[in-house]
C-alpha positions in Angstrom: 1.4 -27.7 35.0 2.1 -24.0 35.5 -1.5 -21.9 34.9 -0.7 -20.7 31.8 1.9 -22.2 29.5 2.7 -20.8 26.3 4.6 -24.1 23.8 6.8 -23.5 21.0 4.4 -20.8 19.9 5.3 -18.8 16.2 3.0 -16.4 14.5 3.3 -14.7 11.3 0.9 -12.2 10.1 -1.0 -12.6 6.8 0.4 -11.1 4.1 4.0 -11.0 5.9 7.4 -12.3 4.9 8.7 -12.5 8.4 7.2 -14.3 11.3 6.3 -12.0 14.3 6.9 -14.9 17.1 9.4 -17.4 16.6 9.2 -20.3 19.3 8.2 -18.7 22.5 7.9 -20.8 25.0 7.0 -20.0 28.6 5.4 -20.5 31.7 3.1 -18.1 34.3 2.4 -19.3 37.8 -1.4 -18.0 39.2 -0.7 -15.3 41.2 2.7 -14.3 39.5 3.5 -10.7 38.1 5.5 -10.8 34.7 7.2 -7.7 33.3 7.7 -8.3 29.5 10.2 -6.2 27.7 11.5 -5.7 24.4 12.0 -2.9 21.9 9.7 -1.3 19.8 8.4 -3.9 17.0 10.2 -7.0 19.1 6.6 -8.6 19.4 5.2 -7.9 22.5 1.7 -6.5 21.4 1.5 -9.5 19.3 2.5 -12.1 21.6 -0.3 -10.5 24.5 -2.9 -10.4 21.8 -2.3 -14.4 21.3 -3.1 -14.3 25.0 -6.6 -13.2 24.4 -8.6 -15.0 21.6 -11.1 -11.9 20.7 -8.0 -10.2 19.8 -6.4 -12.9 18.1 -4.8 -11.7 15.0 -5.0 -13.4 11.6 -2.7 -15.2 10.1 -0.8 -18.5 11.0 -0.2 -20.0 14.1 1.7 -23.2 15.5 2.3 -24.1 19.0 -0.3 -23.5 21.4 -1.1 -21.6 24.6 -2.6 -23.8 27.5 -4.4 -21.8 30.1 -5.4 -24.0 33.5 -4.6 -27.0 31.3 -7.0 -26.1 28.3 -5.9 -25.1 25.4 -7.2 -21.9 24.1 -9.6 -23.2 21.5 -11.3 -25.0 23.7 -12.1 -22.1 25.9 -15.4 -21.1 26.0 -16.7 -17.4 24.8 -18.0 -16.3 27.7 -14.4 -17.3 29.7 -12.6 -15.9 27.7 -14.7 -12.6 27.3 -14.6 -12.0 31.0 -11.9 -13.9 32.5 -8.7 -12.7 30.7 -8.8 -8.7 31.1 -6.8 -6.3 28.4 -5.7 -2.9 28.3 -4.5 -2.0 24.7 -1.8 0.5 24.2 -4.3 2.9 22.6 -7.5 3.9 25.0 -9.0 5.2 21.9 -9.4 1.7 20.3 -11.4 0.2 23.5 -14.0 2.5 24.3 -17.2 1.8 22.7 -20.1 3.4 24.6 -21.1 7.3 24.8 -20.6 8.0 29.2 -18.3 6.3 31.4 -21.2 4.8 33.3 -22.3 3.1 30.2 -18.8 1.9 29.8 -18.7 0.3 32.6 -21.7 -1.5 32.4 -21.0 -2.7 28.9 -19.2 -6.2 29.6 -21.1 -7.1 32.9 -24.6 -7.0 30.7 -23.0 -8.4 28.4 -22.1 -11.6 31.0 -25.9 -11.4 31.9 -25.6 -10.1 35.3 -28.6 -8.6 37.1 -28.9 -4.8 37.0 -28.6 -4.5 40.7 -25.6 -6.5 40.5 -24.1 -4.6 37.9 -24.4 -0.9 40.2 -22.8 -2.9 42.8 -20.2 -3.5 41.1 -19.5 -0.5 38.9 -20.0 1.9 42.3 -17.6 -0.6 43.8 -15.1 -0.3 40.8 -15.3 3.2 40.9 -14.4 4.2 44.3 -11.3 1.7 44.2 -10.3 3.7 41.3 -11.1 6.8 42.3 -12.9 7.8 39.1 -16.8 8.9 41.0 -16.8 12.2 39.4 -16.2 10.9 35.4 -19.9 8.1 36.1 -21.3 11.0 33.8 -19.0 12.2 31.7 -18.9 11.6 28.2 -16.0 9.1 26.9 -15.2 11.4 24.6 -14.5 14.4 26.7 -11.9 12.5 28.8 -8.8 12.9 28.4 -5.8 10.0 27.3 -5.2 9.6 30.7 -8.7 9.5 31.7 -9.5 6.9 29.0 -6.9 4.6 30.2 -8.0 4.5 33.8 -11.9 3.7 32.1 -10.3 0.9 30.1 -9.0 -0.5 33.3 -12.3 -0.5 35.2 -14.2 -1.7 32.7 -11.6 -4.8 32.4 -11.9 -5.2 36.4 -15.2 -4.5 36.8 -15.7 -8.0 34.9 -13.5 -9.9 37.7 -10.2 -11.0 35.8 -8.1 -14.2 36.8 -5.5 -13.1 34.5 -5.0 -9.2 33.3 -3.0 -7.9 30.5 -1.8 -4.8 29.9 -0.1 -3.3 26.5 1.8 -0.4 28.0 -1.1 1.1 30.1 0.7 4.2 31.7 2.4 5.9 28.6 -0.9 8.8 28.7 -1.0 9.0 32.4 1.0 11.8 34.0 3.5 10.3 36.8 1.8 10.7 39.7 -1.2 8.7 37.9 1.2 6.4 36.4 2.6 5.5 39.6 -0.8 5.4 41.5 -2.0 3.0 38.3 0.9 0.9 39.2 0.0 0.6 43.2 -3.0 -0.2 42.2 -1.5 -3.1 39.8 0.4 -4.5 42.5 -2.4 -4.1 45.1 -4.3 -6.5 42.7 -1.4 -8.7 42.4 -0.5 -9.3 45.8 -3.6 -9.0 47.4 -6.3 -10.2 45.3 -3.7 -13.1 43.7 -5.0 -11.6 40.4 -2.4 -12.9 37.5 -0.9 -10.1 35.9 1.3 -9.6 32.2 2.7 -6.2 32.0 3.8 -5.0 28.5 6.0 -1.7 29.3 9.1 0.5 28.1 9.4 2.8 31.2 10.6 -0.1 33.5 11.8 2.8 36.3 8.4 2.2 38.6 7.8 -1.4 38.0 11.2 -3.5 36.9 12.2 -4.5 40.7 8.1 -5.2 41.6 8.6 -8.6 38.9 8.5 -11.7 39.8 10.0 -12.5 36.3 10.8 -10.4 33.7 10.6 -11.4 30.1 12.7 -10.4 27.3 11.4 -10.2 23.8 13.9 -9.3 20.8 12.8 -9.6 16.8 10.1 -11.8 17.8 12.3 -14.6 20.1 12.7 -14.8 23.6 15.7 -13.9 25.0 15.7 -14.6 28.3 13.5 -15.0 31.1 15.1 -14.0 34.6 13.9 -12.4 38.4 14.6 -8.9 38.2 18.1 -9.1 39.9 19.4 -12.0 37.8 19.0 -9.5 34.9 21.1 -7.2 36.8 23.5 -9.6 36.9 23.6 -10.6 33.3 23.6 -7.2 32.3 26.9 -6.4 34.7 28.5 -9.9 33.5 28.3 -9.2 30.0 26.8 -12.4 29.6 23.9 -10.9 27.2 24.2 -8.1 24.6 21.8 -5.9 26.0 23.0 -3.1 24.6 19.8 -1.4 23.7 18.3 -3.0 26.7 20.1 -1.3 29.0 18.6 2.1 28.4 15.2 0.8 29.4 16.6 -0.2 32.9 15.5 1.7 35.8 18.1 4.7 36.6 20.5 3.1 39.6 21.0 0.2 37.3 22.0 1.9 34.0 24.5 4.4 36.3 25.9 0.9 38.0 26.3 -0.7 34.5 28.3 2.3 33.2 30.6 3.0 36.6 31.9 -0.9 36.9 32.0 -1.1 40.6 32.5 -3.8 42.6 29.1 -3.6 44.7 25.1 -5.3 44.9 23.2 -4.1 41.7 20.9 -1.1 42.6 17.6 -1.3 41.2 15.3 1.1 43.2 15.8 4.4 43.7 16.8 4.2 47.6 19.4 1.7 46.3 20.8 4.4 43.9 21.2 6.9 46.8 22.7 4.3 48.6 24.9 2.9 45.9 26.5 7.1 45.1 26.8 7.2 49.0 29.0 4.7 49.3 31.6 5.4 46.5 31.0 9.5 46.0 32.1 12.2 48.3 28.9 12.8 50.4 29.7 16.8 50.2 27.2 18.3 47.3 29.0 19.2 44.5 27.6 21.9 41.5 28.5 20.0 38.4 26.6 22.3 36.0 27.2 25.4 34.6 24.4 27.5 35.2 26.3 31.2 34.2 26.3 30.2 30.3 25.9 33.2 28.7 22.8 33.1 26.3 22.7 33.6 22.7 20.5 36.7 21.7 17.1 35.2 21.3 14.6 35.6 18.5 10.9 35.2 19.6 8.8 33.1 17.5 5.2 32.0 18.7 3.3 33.8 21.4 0.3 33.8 23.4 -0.9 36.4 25.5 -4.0 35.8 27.6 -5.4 33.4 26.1 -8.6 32.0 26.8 -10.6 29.2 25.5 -13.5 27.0 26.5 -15.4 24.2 24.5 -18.8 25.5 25.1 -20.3 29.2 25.7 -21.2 28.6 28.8 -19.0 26.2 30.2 -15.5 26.1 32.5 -12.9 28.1 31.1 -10.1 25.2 29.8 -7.2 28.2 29.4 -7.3 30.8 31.6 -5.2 33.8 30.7 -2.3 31.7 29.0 0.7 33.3 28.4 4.3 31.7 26.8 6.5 32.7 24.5 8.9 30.4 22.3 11.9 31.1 21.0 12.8 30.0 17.5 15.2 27.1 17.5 14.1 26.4 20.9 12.8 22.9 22.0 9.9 23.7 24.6 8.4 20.6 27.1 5.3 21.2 28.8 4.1 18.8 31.6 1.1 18.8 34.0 -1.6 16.1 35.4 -4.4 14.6 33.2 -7.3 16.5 32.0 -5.7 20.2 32.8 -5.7 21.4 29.2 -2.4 20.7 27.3 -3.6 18.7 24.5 -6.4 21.9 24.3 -3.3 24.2 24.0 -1.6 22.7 21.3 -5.0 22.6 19.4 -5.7 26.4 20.1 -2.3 26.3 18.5 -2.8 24.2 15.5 -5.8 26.3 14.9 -8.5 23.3 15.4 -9.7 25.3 17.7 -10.2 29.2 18.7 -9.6 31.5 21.9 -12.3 33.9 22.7 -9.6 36.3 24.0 -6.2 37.1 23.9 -3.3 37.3 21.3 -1.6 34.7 19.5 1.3 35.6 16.8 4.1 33.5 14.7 6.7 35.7 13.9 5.1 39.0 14.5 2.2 37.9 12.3 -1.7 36.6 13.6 -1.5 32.8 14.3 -4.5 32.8 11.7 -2.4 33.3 8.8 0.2 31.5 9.7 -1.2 28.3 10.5 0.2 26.3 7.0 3.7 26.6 9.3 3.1 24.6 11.9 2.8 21.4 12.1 1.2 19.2 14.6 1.5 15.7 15.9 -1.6 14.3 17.9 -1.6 11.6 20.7 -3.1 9.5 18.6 -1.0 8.6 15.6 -3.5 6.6 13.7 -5.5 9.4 13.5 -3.5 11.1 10.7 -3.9 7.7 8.4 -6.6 6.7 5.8 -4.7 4.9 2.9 -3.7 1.2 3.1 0.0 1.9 3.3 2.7 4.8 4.8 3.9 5.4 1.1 0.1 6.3 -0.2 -0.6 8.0 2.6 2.8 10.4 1.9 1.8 10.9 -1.2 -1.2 11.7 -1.3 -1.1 14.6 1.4 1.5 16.2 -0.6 -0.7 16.2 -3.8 -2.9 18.2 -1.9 0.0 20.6 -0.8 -0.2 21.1 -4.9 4.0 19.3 -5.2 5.2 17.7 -8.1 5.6 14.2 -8.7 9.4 14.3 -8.7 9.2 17.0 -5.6 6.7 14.6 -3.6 9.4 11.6 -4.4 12.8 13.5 -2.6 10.3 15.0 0.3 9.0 10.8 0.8 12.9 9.7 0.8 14.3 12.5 2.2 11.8 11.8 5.5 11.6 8.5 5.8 15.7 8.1 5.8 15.9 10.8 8.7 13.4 8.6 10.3 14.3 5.5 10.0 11.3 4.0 8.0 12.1 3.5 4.4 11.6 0.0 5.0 7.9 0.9 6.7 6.4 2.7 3.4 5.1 -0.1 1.6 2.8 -1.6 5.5 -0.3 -0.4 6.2 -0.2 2.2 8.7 -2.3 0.0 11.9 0.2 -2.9 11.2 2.7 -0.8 12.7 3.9 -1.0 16.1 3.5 1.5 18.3 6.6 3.1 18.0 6.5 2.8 14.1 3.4 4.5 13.7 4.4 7.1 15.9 7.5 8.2 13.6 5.6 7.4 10.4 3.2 10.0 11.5 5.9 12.3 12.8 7.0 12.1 8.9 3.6 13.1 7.5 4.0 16.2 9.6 7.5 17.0 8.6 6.7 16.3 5.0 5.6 20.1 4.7 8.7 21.2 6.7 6.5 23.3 9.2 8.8 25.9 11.5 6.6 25.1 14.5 6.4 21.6 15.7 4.1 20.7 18.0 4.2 17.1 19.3 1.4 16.1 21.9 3.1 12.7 24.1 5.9 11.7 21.3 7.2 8.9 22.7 4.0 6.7 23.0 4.7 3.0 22.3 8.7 3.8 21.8 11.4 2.5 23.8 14.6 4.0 25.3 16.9 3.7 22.8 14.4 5.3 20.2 13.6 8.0 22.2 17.3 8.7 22.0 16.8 8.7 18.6 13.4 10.8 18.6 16.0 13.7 20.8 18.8 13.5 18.7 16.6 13.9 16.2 14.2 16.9 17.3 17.4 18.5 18.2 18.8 18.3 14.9 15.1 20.3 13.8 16.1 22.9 16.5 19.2 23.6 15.4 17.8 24.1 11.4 15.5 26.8 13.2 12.3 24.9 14.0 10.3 25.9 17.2 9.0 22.6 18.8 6.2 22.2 22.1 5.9 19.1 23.4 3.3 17.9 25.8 4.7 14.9 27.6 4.5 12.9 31.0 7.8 11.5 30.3 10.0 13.6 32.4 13.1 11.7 31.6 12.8 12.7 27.6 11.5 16.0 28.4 14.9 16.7 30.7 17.2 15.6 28.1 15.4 17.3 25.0 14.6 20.7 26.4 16.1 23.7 26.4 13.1 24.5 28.9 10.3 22.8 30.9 7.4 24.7 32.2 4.5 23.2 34.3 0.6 23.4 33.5 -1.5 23.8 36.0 -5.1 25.7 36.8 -5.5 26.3 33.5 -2.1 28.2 32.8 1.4 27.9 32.1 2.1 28.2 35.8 6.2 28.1 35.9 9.1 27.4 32.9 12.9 27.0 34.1 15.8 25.2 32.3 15.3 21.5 33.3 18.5 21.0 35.5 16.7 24.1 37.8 13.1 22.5 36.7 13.7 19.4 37.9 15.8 19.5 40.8 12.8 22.0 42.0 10.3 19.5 42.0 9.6 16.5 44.2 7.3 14.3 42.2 7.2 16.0 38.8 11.3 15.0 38.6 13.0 12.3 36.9 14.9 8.9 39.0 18.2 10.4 38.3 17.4 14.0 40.1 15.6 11.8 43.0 18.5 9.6 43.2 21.8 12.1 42.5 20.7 15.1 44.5 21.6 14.1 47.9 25.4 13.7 46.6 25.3 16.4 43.8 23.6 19.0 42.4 21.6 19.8 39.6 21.9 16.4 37.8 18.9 15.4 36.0 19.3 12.9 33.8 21.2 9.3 33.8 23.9 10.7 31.2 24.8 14.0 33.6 25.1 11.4 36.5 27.2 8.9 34.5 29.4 11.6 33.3 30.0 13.3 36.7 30.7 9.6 38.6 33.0 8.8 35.9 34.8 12.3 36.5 35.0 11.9 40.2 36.2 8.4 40.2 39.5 9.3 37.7 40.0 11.9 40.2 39.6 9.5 43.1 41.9 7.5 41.5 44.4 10.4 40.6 44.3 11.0 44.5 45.5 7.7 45.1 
C-alpha cells in the first residue's frame, strides 16, 4: 500500500446542494512531490483540508483517506497536529501569536518539547529560512510575503512527514517565490519530506512533479508525470482548454504553433524549441513609435513621505508618480518595501507627513469617496453571512435607494461573474470567488480610482484573463487603476505601464514590453524565453502571434 491513499472519497459541505469532491481516488508514494491543479472553485482547498483532520470541514463525508495504512480517524491528535504540515492560502488565517519568535515556538510547546530543544530548533529553522532578522518582529508588522515564509517555519519547525501547501507563493515577490520553491524541492529531494502542492502559477514548479493532479468541478481528471500531460494536451486527447493557460510558457506557445517536435516545458527548452524552427536573427516585432494620445493627469504624489511611528524608519521616501486617467498602472517590488503602505497613503487609511497628493487638481483629502480600494486580504471587507447582505448593506450606508442598491447589486455581479455567488456566505468562497466578490463591493460605488493590492490571489489563468479584460474595460470608461502585484505575467498583459519599487520610492516606470525586456529576474517566462530570437516580446500571446506570423511566411517562402 502506497503511504497515503485517498478511496472513493466525496464531500459535500453542510448546507450545500452540490457535492465539493466527487470520488477522488488516488495514491502518494513517501517521498513523492504532487502538483495539484485545477481552476478556481474545482476543489482543491477542500480536497487538502480533508488531508488534515484539524481542518476538516463539516459536512458529509464517504470514502476514506488512509495514511501509512491507518485510516484517518484513527490517527492520533498529537500525529496528526505535528506530522502533517499546512500552509493555507491566506497567511492571515494561521498566525496566532504576537512576534515571530513566539510563532515559532507555538506548536513545538504545544508537542511538549523541552525549552532548550525548542531554541534549537527554531534558531535552526531560522537560518534555513533565512528569516533571523524578523525572531522579534511583531506578526503583525510583516508583510503577506513575510507571513507566508512564518507559516512555513512554524509548519517545519514541528518536523513534517507529509507537507501541504494551498497556493503558498501567490504574496511572495518572484525572486522569494522561486527561493520558497528551492527550498520546497530541497525538502523533497533531500530530506524525502512528502510534499502536496496546491498552485495556479505552474511556470516554476509544473516540470519539478513527480505527478501532477488534475482537479475539475470537484472530480479528478487525470493524474499524469508532467510530460504525459504535455502529451495529452498536444494530442487533444483531454479538453483542457482552460487548462492550458495555467501551463508553464514553452508549453502553451508549443500547444498553439503545432509543430512536430519534444514538448518544452522549462524555459531552456523554450529557447531551444524557437531556435530550432525561428530565424535565429532578432527580429523587432513591436511598435514602439505609436504616437500617444494627449494625456490627462489624474492622481499625483509628489514627495511623499510616510512612516508608522514618529520616530521610526521612513516606509516612503520622497515618492513621486503620476497616473493618468484611463490608464492601468502595475507596481512591483520585493516583500516588505512599502507598496501595500502606498496604496493605503492613497486610500487615505493612512497620512504622509510631507509632500503633495491631488486627484484631479484637487487635495487627495477631499477626494477620497472616489477611490476605491481593494486589499490583499479579501475577507477583510466582509461581515454579513452572505455576498448579497453584505452589497446591500454598504450601499445603505452610501444613503441609495432600494431600487438604486437593486440595478448597482445586478449590474456588478453580472460584469463579474457572481450572480450565482450572492446568496453564499462570503468565507465559503474560494479563493478566487472572494476575491471578485470583494472586487464588486468596491465597484459598487463606481470609484474613478481603483486601487487593487495582489488581484489575482487564489485565481487561475483563465480568470485572470477575465480579471484584464475586465480592468481594461474600467480603463477604457475613464477609471485610473494601481495595482500592486508579484505576478509579472498579469501585470505585462494589463498595463499600459510598470514601474519598480524599491528603497522606499518608485524607482523606474516604462511600458512593459521596454520594462520587462530590461529586467533579468523581475520579467516574465515568455521575455526569458523569446528574447534571444526576438525582441521585445513579453507575454505568451505576443510570442504566439509573432511564431504564427513567421511560420506563414516560412511557409510562403517555400
Amino acid at each position: 500500500m502506497d503511504y497515503l491513499e485517498i478511496e472513493n472519497l466525496s464531500f459535500q459541505y453542510a448546507g450545500d446542494e452540490h457535492k465539493r469532491l466527487t470520488n477522488i481516488s488516488l495514491s502518494i508514494s513517501k517521498g513523492e512531490f504532487v502538483l495539484l491543479c485545477g481552476a478556481s472553485g474545482s476543489g482543491k482547498t477542500t480536497l487538502l483540508k480533508m488531508l488534515k483532520p484539524q481542518l476538516t470541514p463539516a459536512g458529509t463525508k464517504t470514502g476514506k483517506i488512509v495514511l501509512q495504512e491507518k485510516e484517518f480517524d484513527e490517527l492520533s491528535e498529537t500525529f496528526s497536529s505535528s506530522k502533517i504540515g499546512y500552509v493555507m492560502q491566506n497567511p492571515e488565517n494561521q498566525i496566532v501569536t504576537d512576534t515571530v519568535w513566539h510563532e515559532l515556538a507555538f506548536g513545538l510547546e504545544n508537542m511538549g518539547l523541552s525549552a532548550i530543544l525548542i531554541k534549537s530548533r527554531i534558531a535552526e529553522m531560522a537560518n534555513f529560512l533565512g528569516i533571523q532578522e524578523l525572531m522579534e518582529e511583531q506578526t503583525a508588522d510583516l508583510s503577506g510575503g513575510q507571513k507566508q515564509l512564518l507559516n512555513l517555519a512554524s509548519v517545519l519547525v514541528m518536523q513534517p512527514e507529509l507537507l501541504i501547501l494551498d497556493e503558498p507563493t501567490t504574496q511572495l515577490d518572484p525572486i522569494a517565490a522561486q527561493n520558497f520553491i528551492d527550498i520546497l524541492i530541497r525538502l523533497n529531494r533531500e530530506m524525502g519530506l512528502t510534499i502536496i502542492l496546491a498552485e495556479h502559477g505552474l511556470e516554476s514548479v509544473f516540470a519539478l512533479a513527480d505527478k501532477v493532479v488534475l482537479l475539475e468541478r470537484g472530480a479528478l481528471v487525470f493524474v499524469e508525470k508532467p510530460q504525459a500531460v504535455s502529451t495529452a494536451v498536444k494530442d487533444q486527447r483531454l479538453d483542457l482548454d482552460k487548462f492550458i493557460l495555467s501551463l508553464p510558457s514553452a508549453l502553451q506557445i508549443y500547444h498553439a504553433l503545432d509543430i512536430e517536435d519534444e514538448a518544452p516545458i522549462t524555459v531552456v527548452e523554450g529557447k531551444r524549441f524557437l531556435a530550432r524552427h525561428f530565424a535565429h536573427e532578432k527580429k523587432q516585432e513591436t511598435d514602439q513609435t505609436n504616437i500617444q494620445p494627449t494625456k490627462t493627469p489624474s492622481l499625483v504624489l509628489n514627495n511623499c513621505w510616510f512612516r508608522y511611528e514618529k520616530n521610526g524608519d521612513d516606509i516612503l521616501a520622497g515618492v513621486d508618480l503620476t497616473l493618468n486617467k484611463g490608464e492601468i498602472f502595475s507596481l512591483v517590488g520585493a516583500n516588505g518595501t512599502g507598496k501595500t503602505t502606498l496604496l493605503k497613503v492613497i486610500a487615505g487609511i493612512y497620512d504622509c507627513y510631507q509632500g503633495k497628493q491631488a486627484l484631479f487638481e484637487q487635495p487627495l483629502k477631499k477626494q477620497r469617496a472616489h477611490i476605491g480600494f481593494l486589499p490583499q486580504s479579501p475577507e477583510m471587507l466582509f461581515i454579513k453571512d452572505s455576498v448579497l447582505e453584505e452589497y446591500q448593506q454598504y450601499l445603505q450606508g452610501k444613503n441609495y435607494h432600494e431600487s438604486e442598491q437593486q440595478k448597482k447589486i445586478e449590474a456588478v455581479s453580472a460584469l463579474l461573474g457572481i450572480t450565482d455567488k450572492l446568496s453564499q456566505h462570503p468565507f465559503d468562497l474560494s479563493g478566487g470567488e472572494c476575491q471578485r466578490a470583494a472586487l464588486g463591493k468596491v465597484l459598487l460605488t463606481d470609484p474613478s480610482v481603483l486601487l487593487l493590492d495582489e488581484p489575482t490571489k487564489g485565481i487561475d489563468n483563465y480568470g485572470k484573463k477575465q480579471l484584464i479584460q475586465l480592468l481594461k474595460k474600467l480603463a477604457d470608461e475613464g477609471k485610473t487603476i494601481l495595482v500592486v502585484t508579484h505576478d509579472l505575467a498579469f501585470a505585462a498583459e494589463l498595463s499600459d505601464r510598470c514601474g519598480l519599487f524599491f528603497q522606499h520610492k518608485v524607482l523606474t516606470t516604462a511600458e512593459p514590453e521596454t520594462f520587462f525586456s530590461d529586467h533579468a529576474f523581475y520579467t516574465t517566462a515568455a521575455s526569458r524565453i523569446s528574447r534571444e530570437t526576438f525582441t521585445h516580446l513579453v507575454t505568451t500571446d505576443q510570442v504566439i502571434n509573432v511564431c504564427q506570423t513567421e511560420k506563414r511566411r516560412q511557409k510562403n517562402e517555400h
